[in-house]
Each structure stands twice: as C-alpha cells, then as structure tokens.
N, C-alpha and C positions, 0 to 999 in steps of 0.2 A: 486357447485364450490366456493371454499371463495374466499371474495375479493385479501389476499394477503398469499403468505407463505413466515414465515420468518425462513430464515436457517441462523445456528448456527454451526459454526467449534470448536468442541472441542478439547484441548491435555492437561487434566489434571486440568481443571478447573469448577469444579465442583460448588462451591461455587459461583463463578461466573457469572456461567449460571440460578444459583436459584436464585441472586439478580437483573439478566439483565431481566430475566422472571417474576419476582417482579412486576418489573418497565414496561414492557409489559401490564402485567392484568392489574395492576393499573390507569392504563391514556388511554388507546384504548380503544376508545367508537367509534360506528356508522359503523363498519366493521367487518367484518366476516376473521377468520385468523386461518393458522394452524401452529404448531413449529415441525421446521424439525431441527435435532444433528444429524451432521456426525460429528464422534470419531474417532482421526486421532492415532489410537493405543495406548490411554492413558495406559492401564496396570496396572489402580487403578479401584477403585469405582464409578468410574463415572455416567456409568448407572444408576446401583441400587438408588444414592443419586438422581440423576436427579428425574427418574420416580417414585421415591416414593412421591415425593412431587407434580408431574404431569406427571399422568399417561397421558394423552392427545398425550404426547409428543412422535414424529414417528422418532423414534432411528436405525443411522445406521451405521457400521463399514466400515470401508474403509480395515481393515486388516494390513494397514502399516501407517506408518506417512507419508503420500503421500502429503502433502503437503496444503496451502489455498487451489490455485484454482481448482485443480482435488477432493477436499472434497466439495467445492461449488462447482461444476460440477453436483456432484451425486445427491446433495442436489437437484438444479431447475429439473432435469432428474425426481428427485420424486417427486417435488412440484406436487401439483394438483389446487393451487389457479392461477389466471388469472395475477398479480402480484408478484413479486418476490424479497424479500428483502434481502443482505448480510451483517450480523449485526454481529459486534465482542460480544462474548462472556464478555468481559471486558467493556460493554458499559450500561448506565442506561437511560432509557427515563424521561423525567421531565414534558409532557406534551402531550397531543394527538397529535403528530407529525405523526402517520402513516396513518391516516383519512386523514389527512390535503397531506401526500404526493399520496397516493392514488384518493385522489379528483383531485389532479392537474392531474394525469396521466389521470383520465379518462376526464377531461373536456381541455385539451390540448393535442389533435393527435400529434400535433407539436414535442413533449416534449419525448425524449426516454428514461430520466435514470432522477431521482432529488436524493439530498442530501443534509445535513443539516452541520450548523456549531458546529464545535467539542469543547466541553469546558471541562477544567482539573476540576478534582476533586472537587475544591474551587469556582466552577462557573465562575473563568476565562477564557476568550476566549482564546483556544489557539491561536500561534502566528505562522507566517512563513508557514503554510499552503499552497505547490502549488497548481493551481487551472489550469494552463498552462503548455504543455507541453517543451517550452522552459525555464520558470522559474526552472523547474526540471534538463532540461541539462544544465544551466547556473551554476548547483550548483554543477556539477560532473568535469569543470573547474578549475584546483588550481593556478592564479595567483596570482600577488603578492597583497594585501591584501592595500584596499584603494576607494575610490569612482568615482578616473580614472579610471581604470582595470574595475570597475564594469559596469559606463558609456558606455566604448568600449564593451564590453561584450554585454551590452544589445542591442547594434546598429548590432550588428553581429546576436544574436538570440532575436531579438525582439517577444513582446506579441502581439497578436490579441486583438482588439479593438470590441467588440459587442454594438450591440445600445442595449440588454436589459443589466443592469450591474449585474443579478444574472446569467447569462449564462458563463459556465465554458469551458474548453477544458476535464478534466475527474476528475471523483469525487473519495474521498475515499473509499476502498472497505469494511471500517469498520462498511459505513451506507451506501448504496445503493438501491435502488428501480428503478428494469423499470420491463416493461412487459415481459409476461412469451414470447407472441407476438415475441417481439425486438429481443429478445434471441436468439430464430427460424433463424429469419432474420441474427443477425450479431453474432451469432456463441458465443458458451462458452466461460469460461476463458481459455487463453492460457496454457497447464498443462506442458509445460517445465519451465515455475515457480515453483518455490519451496513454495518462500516468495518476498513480496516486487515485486513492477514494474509488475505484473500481470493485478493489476486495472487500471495503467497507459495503459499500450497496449489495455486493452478490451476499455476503454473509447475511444478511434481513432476508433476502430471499433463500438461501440453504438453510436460515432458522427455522423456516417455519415446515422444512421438511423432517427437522428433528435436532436434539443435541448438539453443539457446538463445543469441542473439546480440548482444551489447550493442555496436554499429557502432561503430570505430574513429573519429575525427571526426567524429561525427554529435552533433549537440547543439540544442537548443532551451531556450526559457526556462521556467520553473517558477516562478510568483510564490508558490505554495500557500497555503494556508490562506485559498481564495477563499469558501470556505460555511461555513468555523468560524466559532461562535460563542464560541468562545474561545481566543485566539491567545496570550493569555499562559501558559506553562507554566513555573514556575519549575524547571531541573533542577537536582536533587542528584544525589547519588551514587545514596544512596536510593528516591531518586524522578526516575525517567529520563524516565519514558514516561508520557503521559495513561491512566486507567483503561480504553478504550475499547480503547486500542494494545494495553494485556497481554488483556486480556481475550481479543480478536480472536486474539492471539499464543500466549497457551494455548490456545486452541480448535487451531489449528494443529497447535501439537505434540502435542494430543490423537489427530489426525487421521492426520497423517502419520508419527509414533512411536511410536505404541500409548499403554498408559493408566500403563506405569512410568514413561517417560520426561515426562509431566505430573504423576503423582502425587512425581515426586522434584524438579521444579521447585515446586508446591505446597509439600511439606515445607520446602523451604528458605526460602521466604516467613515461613513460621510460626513457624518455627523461629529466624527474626531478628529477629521482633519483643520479646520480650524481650533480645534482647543492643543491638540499636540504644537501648531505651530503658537499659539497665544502663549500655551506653557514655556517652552521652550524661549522665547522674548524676554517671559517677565523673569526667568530663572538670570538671562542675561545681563536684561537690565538689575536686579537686585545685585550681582556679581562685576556691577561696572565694565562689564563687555559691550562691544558693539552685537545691536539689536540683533542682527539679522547672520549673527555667528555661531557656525557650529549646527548648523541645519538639515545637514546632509542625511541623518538619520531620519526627519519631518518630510525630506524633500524627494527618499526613498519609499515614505511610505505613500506617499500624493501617488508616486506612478504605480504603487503598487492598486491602488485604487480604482486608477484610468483602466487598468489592465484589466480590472474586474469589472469595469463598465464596457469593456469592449463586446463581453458575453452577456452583458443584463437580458437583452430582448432575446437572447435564444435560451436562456434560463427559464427565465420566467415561464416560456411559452413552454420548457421542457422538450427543444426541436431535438429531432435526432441528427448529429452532426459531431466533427473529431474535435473536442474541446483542449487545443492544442494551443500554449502560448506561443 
C-alpha cells in the first residue's frame, strides 16, 4: 500500500500536469506515492502526452466533464494508498511538502485533512485566502463598501477563535491531504458541485472528523486558472465573483445553513437590484449625464441574478443534480 495517492483532475491541460509531476518527482523523498488522472473529457492528447513521459501514471476517463468533485470522487474510489491527496493540475511543489504532510497525518490522529499556503507564480504569498467558513459568506454580502458595513458584518458572522493558530475551518481543494480512513467516515465530495464551494462543504464534514490544518511554512505554487476558459473577470463591488463561484457558494450555504440562511442571501440579491440601478441614475443625473449611461456593470449584475434564479427551486429543495452554469 503507498504512503499517499495523489489525484490529479484533468480538462485539457496536459503540459500542466507534466510540470506539476515535475515538481512531484523532484522534491518527494521518504514516501512511497502513486499518480492517479481523472480526464474530465479533455478531447485532445492528453493521455498519450501525459503517459509518455510517465508511464506509471493510472489514467482514468470520467466520459464527460462531470465536474472537480465527481472526478476526485473516482480518483480516492481508485487510490490504493492509505493517504489521499487533491492536487490541481496547475500547481508546482518547491519542497518536500508531501513527506512532511504525511508525517503530520500519521503522527497526529487528531489531525483529518492539512494544507499548505498558496503562492503565485512570483513566490508571492497569495492574499485574501478564506480559511473560515463565515469569512467566505461574509464576502457573498454586497453592502455599501467602507469598514463600518465590514465591522457590522463581522459581528453578525463572526470567525472561530482556535488555541492552535494553524487550525482552519476548511482547506483548499487545490492541495488537500487527509486519509483514505477520514473519507470512509465523513463521505466524498459533494458531486452536485460542478466547480467552486465543493471543498468548502467537504471540509464541515472532514471537521468534524478532527482538526483541520493549514501547515505553518508549508507552501507551494498555485498558477490557477490552468482549465478556464475565461480568466478575465472584471471585479466590482457589485460583481465579485464569476456566476459559477455564487452559484456553487449558494448551493453551500443551502447545505450547510438550512434554507433561511440562503433564502435571506437570495433576498438581498433582489432586493439590490433596483437600488444599484436607482444609484447608479441619480449618480448620473447629479453629474449631468444621460440617465441611463454607463450601466453595464447594473446590467451585469441583473443577469448575474437571473442565473441564480435559474437554480432557486432546486436549492431550495437541496435536489441532487450537477449545478452547472
């Protein structure tokens, strides 16, 4: 049995997965590991590039784009090692970080999942990183933009306080390790995820198997957005998050807060769409523009709404189905 399997979701990123497997061989020492690729319908070369450079590698098709979690589903379902890691494709190791996560697993029963800090390309730390599950609904929120609103805000969904300071609420599912064990116990990833807010919901349920650890000095690189097909996202205030992100993120707080705490996120959705456009008028008219100029950020967020209405009644009801924009 190897110490660890680590699975890899592919859709079309081939190159990718030969530099993040690079970076694998190169820096794991002291553990025993095997590479699992579920191929979420790429429709290119993928295979053939992969396995020709490592044949090793135990390749699997899922038949459709089904999605992150139902591709890592198949993935631990096949792992064979005692360990089980969910490692984006677009990610590079920079040190023997999967020894070190490994060691913590087996010498901390305590401990059900650890994770590492994400750094861009440039060895900077990324920034804004949740690590709580209210820091995450506090940002699905759109008030008015200030550090009172934020103050209130945080008194209404305040963070958890741990005496250890690397212990998390849920880790990214870009680097992930817990046991194949844990798994057993607190169940796969949720597979009416598509994308987004999946790792969220599994870490509530790996919480309550034990510890949640985000390693003090432990880091690796994160390029992301290696299988978007659309990397530009203009944010506003308004408009934070791709349709796909709230989408996945109200499915969530469907899940893990019952059906008030989504229907009073909903409301306030609805509920802004005529004051963003009212705002946005009277900002006009006070600056002698035509009224109805300059809207497209207003008229952005109207469809971003619709989109969320398109899932209301399967929310709500919490159906099982691929919540796929």
């Amino acid at each position: 049995m190897p110490d660890l399997s680590i699975i890899i979701v592919n859709y079309k990123t081939p190159q990718l997965i030969l530099n993040c497997l690079a970076s694998v061989y190169q820096h794991t020492r002291g553990i025993t590991f095997e590479i699992i690729v579920v191929d979420n319908q790429s429709e290119d070369d993928s295979r053939q590039i992969v396995l020709a450079h490592y044949p090793d590698v135990r390749w699997f098709d899922m038949g459709s784009n089904a999605g992150f979690a139902r591709a890592n589903n198949l993935g631990i379902e096949q792992a064979q090692g005692r360990n089980v890691l969910l490692l984006n494709s677009d990610t590079l190791l920079i040190n023997n970080l999967l020894a070190r996560c490994v060691q913590v697993l087996d010498e901390q029963p305590d401990v059900a999942a650890v994770g590492a800090h994400q750094l861009n390309a440039d060895g900077s730390l990324r920034p804004n990183l949740y690590t709580t599950f209210n820091q995450m609904r506090r940002a699905f929120y759109i008030l008015p933009s200030g550090q009172r609103s934020e103050d209130w805000l945080k008194r209404q969904l305040p963070d958890p306080v741990f005496a250890d300071p690397a212990q998390v609420e849920w880790l990214s599912g870009a680097f992930l390790m817990t046991r194949k064990a844990t798994v057993d116990r607190a169940g796969g990833l949720d597979e009416s995820f598509f994308m987004y807010g999946e790792d969220v919901e599994w870490g509530y349920r790996l919480g309550k198997q034990g510890r949640m650890l985000l390693l003090p000095d432990a880091q690796f690189i994160h390029l992301e957005y290696g299988s978007s097909d659309n990397r530009q996202h203009v944010v506003t205030h308004i408009n934070r998050f791709k349709p796909q992100i709230q989408v996945s993120q109200l499915l969530w707080v469907r899940k893990q807060y019952g059906v008030g705490a989504y229907l009073l996120l909903m409301a306030h959705y609805v509920l802004l769409l005529p004051m963003v456009f009212a705002g946005k008028i009277l900002i006009n008219l006070k600056n002698r523009k035509p009224l109805f100029s300059e809207l497209d950020n207003q008229r952005l967020f109207a469809r971003q709404v619709r989109i969320f209405g398109r899932f209301f009644w399967k929310t709500i009801f919490n159906r099982r189905a691929l919540y796929k924009v």
